[in-house]
mmCIF file of the N, C-alpha and C atoms, coordinates in Angstrom:
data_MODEL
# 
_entry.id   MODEL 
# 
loop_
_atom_site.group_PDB 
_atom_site.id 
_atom_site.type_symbol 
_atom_site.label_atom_id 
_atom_site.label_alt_id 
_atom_site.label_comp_id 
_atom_site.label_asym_id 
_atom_site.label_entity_id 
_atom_site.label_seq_id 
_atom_site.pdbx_PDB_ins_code 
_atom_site.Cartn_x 
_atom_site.Cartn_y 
_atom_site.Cartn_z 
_atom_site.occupancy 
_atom_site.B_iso_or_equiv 
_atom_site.pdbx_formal_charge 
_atom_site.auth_seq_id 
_atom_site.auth_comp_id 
_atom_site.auth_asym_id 
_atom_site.auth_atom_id 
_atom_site.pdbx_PDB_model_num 
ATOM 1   N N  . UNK A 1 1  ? -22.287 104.236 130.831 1.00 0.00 ? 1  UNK A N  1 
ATOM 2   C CA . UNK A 1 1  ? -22.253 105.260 131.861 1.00 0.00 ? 1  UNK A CA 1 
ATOM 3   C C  . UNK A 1 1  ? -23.261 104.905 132.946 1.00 0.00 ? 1  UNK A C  1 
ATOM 4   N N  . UNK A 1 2  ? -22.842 105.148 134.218 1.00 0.00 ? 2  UNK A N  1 
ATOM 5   C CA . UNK A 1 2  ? -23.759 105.032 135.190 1.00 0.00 ? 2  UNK A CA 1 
ATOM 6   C C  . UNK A 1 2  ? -25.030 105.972 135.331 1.00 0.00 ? 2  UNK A C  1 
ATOM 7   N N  . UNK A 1 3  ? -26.365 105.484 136.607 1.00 0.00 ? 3  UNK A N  1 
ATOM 8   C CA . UNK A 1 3  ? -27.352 106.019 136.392 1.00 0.00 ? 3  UNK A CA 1 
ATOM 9   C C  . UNK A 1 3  ? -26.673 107.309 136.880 1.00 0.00 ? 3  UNK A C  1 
ATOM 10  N N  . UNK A 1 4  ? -27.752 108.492 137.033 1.00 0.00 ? 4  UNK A N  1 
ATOM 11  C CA . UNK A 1 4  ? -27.612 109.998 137.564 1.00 0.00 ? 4  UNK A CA 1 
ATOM 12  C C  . UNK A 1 4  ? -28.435 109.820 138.902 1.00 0.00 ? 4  UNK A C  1 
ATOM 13  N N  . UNK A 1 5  ? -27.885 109.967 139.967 1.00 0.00 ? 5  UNK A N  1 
ATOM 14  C CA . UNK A 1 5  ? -28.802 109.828 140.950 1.00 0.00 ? 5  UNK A CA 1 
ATOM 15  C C  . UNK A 1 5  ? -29.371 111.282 141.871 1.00 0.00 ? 5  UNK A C  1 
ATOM 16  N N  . UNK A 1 6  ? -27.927 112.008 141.556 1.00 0.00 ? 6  UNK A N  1 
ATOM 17  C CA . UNK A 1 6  ? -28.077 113.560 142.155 1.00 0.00 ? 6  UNK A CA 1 
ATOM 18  C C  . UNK A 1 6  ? -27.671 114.103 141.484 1.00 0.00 ? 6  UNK A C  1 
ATOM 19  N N  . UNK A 1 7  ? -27.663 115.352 141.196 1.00 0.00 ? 7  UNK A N  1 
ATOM 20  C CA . UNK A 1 7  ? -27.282 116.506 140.959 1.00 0.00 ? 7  UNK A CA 1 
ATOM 21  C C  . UNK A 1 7  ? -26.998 117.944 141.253 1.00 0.00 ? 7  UNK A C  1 
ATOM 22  N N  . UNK A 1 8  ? -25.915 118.268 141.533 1.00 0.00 ? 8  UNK A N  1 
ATOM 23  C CA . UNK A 1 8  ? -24.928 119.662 141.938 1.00 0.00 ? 8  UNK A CA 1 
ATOM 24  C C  . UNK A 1 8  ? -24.165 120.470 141.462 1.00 0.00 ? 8  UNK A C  1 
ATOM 25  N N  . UNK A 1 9  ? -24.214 121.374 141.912 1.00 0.00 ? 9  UNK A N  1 
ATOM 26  C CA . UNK A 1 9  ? -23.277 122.914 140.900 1.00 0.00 ? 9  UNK A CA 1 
ATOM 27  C C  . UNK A 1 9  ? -22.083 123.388 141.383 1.00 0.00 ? 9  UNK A C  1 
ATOM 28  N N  . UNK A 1 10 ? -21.000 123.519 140.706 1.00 0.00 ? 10 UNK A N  1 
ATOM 29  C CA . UNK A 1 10 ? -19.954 124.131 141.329 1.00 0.00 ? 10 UNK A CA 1 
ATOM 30  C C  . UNK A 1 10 ? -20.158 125.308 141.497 1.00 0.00 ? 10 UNK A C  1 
ATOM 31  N N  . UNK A 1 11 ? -19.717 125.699 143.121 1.00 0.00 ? 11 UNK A N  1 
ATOM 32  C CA . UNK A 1 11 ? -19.536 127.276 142.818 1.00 0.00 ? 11 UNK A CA 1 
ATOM 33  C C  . UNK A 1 11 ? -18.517 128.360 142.341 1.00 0.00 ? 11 UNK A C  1 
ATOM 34  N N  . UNK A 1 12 ? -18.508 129.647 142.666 1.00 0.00 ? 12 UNK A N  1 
ATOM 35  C CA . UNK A 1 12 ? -17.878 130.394 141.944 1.00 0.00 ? 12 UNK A CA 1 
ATOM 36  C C  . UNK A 1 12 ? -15.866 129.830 142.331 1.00 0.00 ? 12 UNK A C  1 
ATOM 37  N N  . UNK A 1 13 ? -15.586 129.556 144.008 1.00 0.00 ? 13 UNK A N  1 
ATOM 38  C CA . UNK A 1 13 ? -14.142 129.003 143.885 1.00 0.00 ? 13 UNK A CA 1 
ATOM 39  C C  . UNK A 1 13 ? -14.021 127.737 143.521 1.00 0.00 ? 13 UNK A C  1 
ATOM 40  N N  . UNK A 1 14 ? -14.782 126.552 142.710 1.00 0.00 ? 14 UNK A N  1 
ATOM 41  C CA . UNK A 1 14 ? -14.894 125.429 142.159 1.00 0.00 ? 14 UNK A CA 1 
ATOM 42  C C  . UNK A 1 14 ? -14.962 124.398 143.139 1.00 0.00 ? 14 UNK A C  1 
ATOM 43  N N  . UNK A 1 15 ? -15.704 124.760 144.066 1.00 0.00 ? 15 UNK A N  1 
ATOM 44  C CA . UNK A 1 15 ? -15.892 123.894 145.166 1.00 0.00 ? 15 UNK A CA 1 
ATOM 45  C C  . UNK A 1 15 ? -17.413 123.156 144.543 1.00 0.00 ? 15 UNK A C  1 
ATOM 46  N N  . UNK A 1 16 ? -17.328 121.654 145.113 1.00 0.00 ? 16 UNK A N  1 
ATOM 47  C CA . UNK A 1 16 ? -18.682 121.095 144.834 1.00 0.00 ? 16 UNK A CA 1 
ATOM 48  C C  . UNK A 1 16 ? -19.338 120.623 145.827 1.00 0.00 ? 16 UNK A C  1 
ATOM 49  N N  . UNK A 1 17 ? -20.483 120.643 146.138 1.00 0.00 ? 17 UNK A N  1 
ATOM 50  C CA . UNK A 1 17 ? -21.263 120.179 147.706 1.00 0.00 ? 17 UNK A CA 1 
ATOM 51  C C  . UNK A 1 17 ? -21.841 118.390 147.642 1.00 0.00 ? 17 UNK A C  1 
ATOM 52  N N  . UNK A 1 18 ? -20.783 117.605 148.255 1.00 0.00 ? 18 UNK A N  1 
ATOM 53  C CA . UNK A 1 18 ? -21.495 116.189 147.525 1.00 0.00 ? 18 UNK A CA 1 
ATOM 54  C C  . UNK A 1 18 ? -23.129 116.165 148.985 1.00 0.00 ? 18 UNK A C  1 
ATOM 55  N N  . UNK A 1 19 ? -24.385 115.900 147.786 1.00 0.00 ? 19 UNK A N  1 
ATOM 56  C CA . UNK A 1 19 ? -25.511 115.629 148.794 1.00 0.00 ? 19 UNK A CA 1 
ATOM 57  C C  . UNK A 1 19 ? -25.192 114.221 149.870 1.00 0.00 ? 19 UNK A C  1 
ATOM 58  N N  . UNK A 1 20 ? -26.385 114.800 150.887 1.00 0.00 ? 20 UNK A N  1 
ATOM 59  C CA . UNK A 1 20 ? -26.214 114.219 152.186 1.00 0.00 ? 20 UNK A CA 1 
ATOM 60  C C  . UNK A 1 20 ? -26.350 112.516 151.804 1.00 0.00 ? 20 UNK A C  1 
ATOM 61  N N  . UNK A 1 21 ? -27.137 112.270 150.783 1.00 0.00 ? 21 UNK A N  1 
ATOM 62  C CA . UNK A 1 21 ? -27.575 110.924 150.843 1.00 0.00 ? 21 UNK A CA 1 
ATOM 63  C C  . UNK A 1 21 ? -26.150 110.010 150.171 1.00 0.00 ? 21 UNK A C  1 
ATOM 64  N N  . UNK A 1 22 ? -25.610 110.400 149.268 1.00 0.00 ? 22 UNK A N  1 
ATOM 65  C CA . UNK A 1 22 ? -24.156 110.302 148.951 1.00 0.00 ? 22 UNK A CA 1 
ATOM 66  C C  . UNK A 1 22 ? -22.866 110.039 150.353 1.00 0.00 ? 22 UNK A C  1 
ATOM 67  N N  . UNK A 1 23 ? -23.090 111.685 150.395 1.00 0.00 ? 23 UNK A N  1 
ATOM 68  C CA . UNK A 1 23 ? -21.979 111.123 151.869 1.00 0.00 ? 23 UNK A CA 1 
ATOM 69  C C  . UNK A 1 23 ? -22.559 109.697 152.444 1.00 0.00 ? 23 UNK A C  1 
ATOM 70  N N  . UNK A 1 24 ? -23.440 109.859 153.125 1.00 0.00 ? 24 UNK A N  1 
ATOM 71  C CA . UNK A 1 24 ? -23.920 108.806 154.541 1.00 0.00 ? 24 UNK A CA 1 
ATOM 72  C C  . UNK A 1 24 ? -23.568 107.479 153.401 1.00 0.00 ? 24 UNK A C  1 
ATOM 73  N N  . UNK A 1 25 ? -23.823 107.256 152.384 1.00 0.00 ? 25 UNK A N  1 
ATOM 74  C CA . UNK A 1 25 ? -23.825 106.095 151.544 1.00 0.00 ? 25 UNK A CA 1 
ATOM 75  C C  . UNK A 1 25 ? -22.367 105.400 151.634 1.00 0.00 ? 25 UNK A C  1 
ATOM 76  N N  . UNK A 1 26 ? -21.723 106.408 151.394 1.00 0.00 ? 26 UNK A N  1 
ATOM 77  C CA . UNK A 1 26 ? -20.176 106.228 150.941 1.00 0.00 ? 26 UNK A CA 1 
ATOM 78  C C  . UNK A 1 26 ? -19.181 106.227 152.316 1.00 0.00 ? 26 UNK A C  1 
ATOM 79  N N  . UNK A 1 27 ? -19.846 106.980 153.185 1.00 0.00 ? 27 UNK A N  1 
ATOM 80  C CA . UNK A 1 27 ? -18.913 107.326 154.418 1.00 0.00 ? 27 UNK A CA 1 
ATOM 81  C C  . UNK A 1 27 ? -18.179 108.355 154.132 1.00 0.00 ? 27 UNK A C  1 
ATOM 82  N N  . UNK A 1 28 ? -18.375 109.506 153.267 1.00 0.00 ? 28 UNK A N  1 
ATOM 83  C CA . UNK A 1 28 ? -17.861 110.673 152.991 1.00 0.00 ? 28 UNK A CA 1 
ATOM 84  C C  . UNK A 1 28 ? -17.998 111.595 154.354 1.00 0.00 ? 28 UNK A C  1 
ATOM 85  N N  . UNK A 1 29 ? -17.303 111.672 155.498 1.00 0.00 ? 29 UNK A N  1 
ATOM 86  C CA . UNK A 1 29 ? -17.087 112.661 156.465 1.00 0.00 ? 29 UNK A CA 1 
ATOM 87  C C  . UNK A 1 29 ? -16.225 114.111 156.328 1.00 0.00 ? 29 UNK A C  1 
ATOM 88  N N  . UNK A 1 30 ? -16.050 114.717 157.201 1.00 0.00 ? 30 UNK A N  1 
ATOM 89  C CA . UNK A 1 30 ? -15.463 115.938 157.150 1.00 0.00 ? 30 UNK A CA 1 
ATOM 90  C C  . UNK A 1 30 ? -13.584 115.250 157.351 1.00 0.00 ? 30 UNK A C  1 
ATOM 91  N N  . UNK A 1 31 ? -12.843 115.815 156.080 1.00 0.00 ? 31 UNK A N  1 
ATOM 92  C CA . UNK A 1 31 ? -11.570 115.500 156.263 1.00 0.00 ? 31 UNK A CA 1 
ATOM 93  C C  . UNK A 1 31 ? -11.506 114.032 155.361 1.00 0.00 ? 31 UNK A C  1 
ATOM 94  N N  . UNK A 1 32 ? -12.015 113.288 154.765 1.00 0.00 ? 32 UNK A N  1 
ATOM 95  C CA . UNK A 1 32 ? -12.058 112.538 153.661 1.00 0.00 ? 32 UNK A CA 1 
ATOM 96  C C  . UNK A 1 32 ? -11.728 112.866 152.423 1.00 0.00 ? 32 UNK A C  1 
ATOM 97  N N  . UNK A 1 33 ? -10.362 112.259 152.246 1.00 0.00 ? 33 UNK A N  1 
ATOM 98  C CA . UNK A 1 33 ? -9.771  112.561 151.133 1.00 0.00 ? 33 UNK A CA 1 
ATOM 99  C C  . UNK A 1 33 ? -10.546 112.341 149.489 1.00 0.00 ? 33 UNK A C  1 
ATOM 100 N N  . UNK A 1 34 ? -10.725 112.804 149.075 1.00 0.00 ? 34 UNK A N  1 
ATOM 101 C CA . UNK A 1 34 ? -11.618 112.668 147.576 1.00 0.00 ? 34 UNK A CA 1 
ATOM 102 C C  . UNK A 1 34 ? -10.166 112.130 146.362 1.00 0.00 ? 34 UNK A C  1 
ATOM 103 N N  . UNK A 1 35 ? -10.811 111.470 145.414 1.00 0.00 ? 35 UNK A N  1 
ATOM 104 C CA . UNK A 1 35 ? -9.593  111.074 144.537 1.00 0.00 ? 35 UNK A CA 1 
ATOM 105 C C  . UNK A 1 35 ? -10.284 111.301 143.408 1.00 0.00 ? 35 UNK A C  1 
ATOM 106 N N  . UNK A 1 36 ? -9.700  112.361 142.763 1.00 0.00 ? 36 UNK A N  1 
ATOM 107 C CA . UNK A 1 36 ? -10.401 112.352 140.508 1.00 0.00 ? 36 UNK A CA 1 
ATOM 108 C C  . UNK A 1 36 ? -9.439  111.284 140.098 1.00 0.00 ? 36 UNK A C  1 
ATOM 109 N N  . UNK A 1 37 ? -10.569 110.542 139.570 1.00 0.00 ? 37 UNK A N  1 
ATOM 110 C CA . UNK A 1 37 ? -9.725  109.523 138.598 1.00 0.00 ? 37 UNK A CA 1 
ATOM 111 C C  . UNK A 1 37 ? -10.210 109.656 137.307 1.00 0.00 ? 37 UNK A C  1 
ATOM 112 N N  . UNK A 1 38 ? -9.658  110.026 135.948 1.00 0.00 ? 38 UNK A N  1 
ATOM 113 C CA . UNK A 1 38 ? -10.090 110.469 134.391 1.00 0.00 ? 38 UNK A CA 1 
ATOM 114 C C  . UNK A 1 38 ? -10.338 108.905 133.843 1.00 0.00 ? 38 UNK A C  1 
ATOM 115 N N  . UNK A 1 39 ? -11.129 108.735 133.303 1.00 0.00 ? 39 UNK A N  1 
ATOM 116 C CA . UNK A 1 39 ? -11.560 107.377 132.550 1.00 0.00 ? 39 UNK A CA 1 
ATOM 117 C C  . UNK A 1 39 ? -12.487 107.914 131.173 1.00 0.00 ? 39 UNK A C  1 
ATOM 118 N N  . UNK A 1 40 ? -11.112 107.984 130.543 1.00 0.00 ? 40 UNK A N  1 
ATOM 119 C CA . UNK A 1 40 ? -12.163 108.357 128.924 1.00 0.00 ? 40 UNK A CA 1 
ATOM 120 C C  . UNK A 1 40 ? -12.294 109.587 128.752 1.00 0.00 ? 40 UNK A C  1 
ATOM 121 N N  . UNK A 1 41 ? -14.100 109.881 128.675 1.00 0.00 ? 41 UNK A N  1 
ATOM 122 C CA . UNK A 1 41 ? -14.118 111.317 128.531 1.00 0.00 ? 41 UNK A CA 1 
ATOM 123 C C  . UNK A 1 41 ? -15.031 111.593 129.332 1.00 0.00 ? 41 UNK A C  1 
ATOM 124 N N  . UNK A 1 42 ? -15.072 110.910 131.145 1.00 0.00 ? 42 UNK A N  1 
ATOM 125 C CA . UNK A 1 42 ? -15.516 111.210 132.235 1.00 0.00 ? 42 UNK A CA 1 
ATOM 126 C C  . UNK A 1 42 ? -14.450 110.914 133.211 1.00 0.00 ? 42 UNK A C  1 
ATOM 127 N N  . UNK A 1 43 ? -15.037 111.717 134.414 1.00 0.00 ? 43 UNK A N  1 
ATOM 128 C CA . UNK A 1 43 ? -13.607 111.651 135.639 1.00 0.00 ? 43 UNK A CA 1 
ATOM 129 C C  . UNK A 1 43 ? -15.097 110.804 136.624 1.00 0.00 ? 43 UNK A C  1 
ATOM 130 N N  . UNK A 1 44 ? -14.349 110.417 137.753 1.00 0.00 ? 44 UNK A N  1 
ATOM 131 C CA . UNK A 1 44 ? -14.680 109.364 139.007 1.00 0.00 ? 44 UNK A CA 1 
ATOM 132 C C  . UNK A 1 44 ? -14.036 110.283 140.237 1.00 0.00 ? 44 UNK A C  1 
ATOM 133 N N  . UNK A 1 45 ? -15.045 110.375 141.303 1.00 0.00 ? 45 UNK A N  1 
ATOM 134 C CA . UNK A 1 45 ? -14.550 111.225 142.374 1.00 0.00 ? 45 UNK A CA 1 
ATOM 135 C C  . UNK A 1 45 ? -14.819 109.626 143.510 1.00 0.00 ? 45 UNK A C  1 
ATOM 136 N N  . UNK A 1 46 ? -13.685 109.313 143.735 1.00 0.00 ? 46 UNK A N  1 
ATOM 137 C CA . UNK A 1 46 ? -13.776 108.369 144.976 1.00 0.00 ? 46 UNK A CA 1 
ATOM 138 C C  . UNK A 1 46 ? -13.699 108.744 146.231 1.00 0.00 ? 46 UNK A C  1 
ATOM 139 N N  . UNK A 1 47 ? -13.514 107.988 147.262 1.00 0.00 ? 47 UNK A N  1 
ATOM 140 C CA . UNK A 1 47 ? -13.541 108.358 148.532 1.00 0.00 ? 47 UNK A CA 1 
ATOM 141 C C  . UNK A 1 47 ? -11.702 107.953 148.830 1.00 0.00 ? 47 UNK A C  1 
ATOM 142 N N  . UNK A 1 48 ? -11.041 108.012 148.988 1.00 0.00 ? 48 UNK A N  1 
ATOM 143 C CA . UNK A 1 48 ? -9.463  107.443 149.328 1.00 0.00 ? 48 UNK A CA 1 
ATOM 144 C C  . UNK A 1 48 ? -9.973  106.274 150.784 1.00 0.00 ? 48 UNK A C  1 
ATOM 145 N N  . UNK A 1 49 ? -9.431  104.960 150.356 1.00 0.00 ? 49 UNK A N  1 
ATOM 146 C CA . UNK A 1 49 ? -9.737  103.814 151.188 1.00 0.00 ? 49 UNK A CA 1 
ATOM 147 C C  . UNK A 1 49 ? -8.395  103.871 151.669 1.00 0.00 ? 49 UNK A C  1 
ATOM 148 N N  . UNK A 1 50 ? -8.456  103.791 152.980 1.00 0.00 ? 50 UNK A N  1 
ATOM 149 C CA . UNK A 1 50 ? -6.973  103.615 154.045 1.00 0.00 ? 50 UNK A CA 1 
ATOM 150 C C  . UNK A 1 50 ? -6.792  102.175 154.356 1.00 0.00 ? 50 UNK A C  1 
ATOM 151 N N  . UNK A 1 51 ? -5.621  101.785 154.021 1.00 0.00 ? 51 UNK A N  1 
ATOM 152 C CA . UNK A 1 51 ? -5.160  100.114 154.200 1.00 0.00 ? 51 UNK A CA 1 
ATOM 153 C C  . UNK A 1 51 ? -5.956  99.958  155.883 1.00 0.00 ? 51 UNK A C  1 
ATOM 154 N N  . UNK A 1 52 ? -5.855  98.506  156.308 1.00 0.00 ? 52 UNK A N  1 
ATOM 155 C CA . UNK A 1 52 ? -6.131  97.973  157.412 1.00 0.00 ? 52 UNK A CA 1 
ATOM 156 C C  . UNK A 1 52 ? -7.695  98.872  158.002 1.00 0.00 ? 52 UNK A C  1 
ATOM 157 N N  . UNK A 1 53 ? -8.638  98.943  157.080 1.00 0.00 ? 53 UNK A N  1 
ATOM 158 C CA . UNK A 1 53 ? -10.207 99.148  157.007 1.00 0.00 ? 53 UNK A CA 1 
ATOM 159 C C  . UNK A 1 53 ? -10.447 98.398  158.722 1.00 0.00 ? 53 UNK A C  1 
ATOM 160 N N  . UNK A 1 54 ? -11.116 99.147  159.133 1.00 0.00 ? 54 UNK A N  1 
ATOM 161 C CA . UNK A 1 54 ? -11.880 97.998  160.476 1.00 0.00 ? 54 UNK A CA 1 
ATOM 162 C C  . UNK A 1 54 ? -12.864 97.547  160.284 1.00 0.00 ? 54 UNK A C  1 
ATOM 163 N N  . UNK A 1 55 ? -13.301 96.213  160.832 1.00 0.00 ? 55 UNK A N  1 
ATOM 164 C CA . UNK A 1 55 ? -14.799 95.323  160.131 1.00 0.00 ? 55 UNK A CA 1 
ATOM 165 C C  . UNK A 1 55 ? -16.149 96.653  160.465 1.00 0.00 ? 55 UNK A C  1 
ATOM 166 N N  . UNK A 1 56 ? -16.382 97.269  161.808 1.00 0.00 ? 56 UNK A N  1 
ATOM 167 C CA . UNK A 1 56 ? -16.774 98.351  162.192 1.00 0.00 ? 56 UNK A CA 1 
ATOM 168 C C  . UNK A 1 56 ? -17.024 98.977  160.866 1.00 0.00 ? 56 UNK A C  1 
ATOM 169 N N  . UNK A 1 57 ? -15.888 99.404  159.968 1.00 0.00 ? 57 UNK A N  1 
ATOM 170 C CA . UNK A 1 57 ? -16.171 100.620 159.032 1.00 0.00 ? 57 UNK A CA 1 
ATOM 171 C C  . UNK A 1 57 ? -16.424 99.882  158.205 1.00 0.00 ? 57 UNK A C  1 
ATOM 172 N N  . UNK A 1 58 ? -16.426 98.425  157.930 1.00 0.00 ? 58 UNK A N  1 
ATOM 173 C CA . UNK A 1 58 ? -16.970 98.032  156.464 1.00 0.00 ? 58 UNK A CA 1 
ATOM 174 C C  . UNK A 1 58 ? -18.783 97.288  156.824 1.00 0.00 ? 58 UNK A C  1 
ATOM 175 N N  . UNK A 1 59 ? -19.026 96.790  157.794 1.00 0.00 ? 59 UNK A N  1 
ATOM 176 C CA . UNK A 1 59 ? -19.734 96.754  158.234 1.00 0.00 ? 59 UNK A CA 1 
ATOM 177 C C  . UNK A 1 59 ? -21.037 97.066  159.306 1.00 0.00 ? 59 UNK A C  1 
ATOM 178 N N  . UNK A 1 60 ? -19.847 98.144  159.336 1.00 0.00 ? 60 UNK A N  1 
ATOM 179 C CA . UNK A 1 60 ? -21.265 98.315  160.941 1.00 0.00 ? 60 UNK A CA 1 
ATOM 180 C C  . UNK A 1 60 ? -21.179 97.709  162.053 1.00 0.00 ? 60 UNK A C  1 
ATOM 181 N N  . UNK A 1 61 ? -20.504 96.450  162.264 1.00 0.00 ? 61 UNK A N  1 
ATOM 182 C CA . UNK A 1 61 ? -20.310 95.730  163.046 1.00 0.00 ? 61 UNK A CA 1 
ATOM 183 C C  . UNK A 1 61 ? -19.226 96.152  164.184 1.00 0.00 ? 61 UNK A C  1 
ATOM 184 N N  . UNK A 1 62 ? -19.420 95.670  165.378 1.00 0.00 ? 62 UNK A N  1 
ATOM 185 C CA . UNK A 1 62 ? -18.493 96.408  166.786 1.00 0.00 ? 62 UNK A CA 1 
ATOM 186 C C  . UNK A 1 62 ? -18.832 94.738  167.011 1.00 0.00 ? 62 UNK A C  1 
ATOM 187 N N  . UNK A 1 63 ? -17.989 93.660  167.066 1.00 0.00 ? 63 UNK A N  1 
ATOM 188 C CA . UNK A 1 63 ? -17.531 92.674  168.075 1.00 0.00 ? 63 UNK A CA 1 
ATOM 189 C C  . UNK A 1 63 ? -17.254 93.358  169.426 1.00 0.00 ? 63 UNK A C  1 
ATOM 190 N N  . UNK A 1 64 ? -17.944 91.637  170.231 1.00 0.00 ? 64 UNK A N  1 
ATOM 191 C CA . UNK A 1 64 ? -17.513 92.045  171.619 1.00 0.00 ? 64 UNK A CA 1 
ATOM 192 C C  . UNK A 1 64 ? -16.556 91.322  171.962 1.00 0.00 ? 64 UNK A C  1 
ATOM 193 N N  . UNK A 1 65 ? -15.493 91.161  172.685 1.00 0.00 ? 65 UNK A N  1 
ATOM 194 C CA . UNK A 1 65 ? -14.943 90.122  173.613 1.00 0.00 ? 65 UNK A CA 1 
ATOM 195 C C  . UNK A 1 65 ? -15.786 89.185  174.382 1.00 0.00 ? 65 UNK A C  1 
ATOM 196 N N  . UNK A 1 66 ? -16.044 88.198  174.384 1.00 0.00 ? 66 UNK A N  1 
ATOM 197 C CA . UNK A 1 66 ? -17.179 87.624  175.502 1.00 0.00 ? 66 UNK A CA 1 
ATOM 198 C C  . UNK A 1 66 ? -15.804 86.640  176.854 1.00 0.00 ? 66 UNK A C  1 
ATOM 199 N N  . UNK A 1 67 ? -14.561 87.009  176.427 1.00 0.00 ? 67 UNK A N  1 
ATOM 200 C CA . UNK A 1 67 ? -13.835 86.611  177.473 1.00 0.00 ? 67 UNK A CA 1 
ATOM 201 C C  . UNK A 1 67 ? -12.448 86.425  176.757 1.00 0.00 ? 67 UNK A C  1 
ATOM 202 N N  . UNK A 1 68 ? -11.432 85.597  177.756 1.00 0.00 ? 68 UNK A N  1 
ATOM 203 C CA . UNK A 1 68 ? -10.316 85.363  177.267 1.00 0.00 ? 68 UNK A CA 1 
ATOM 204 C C  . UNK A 1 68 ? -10.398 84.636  176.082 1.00 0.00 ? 68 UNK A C  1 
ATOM 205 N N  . UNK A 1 69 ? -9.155  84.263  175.167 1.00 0.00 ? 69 UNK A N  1 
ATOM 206 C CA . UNK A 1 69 ? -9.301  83.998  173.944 1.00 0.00 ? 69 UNK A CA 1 
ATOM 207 C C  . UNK A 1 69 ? -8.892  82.099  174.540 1.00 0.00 ? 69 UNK A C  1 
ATOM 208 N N  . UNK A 1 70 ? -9.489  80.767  174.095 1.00 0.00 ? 70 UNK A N  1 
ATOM 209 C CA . UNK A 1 70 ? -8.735  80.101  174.461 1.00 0.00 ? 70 UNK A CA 1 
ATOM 210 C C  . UNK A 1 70 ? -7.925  78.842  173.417 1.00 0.00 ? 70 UNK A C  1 
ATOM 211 N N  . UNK A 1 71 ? -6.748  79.284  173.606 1.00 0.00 ? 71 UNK A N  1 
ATOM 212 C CA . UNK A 1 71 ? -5.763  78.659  172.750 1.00 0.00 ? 71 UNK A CA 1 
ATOM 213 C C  . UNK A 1 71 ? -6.168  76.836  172.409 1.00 0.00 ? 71 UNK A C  1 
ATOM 214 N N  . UNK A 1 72 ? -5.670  76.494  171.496 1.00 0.00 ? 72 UNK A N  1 
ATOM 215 C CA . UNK A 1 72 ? -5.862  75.143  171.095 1.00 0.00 ? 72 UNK A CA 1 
ATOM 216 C C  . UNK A 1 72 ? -4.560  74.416  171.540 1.00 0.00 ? 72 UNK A C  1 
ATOM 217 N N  . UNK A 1 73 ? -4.627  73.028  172.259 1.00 0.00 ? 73 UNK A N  1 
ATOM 218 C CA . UNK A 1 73 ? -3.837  72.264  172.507 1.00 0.00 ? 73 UNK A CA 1 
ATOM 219 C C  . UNK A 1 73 ? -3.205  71.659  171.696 1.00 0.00 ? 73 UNK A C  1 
ATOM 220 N N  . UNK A 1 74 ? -1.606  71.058  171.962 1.00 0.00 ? 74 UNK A N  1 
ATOM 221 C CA . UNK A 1 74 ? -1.290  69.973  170.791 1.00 0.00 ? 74 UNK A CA 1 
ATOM 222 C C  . UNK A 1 74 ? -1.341  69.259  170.648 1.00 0.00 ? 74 UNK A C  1 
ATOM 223 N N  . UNK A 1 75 ? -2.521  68.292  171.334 1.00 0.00 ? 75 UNK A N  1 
ATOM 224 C CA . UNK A 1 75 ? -3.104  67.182  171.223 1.00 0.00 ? 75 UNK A CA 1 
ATOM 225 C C  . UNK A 1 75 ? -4.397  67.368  169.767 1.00 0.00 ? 75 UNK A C  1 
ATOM 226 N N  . UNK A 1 76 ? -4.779  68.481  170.222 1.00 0.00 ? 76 UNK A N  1 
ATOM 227 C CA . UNK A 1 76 ? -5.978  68.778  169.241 1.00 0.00 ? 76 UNK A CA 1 
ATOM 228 C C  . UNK A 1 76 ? -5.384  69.489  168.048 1.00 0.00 ? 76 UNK A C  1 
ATOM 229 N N  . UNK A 1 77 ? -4.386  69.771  167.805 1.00 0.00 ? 77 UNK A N  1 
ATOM 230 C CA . UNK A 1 77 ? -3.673  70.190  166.544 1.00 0.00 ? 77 UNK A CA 1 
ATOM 231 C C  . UNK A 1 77 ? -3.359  68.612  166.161 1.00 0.00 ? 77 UNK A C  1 
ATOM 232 N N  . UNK A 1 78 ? -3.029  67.488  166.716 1.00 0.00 ? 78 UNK A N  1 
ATOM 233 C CA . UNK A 1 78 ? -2.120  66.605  166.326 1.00 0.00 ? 78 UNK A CA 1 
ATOM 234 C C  . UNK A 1 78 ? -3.614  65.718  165.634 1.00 0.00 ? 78 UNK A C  1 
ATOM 235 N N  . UNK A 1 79 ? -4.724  65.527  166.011 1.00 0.00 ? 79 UNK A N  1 
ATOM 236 C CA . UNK A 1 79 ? -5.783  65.114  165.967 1.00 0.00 ? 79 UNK A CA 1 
ATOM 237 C C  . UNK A 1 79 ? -6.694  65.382  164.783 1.00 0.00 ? 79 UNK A C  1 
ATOM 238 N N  . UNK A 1 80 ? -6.410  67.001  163.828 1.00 0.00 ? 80 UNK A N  1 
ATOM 239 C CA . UNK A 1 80 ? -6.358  66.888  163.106 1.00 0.00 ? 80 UNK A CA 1 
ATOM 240 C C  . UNK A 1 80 ? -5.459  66.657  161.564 1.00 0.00 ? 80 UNK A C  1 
ATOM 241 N N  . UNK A 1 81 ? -4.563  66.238  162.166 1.00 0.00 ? 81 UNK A N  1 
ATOM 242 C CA . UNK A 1 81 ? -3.686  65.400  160.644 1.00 0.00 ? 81 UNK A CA 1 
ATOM 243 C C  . UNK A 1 81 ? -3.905  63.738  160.912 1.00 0.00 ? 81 UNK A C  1 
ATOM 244 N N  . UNK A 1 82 ? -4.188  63.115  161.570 1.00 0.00 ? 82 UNK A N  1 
ATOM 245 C CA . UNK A 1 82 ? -4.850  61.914  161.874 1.00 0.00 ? 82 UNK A CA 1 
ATOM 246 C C  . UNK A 1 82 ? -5.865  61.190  161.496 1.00 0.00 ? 82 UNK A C  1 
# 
């Protein structure tokens, strides 16, 4: 079993409050789908990961453009099987 890092109470309509340091960790925002997954004789509350992730959301990272993109010739394609 994993460590315990926080701890929280359901309230009376079985709602649970995940702490702030959790969200910001996980990227838990407002409108983030939660997933129970049962394993054994404990459940797993995930975050739901949406296909095609942006490097941005897995990293932090915002690339810039620093200009046009520039294509490779077929001289220099041919140059490497040579």
């Amino acid at each position: 079993m994993g460590k315990i890092i926080e701890k929280t109470t359901v309230d009376t309509k079985g709602r649970v409050m995940i702490p702030t340091s959790i969200r910001k960790r996980w990227g838990i925002n407002e409108g983030v789908v939660i997933l129970f997954e049962e394993k054994d004789t404990e459940f797993l509350l995930k975050p739901e990961r949406k296909k095609g992730v942006r490097l941005k959301d897995l990293c932090g990272l915002s690339p810039k453009r620093t200009g046009e993109p520039k294509w490779i010739t077929p001289e220099e394609i041919k140059s490497i099987w040579e």
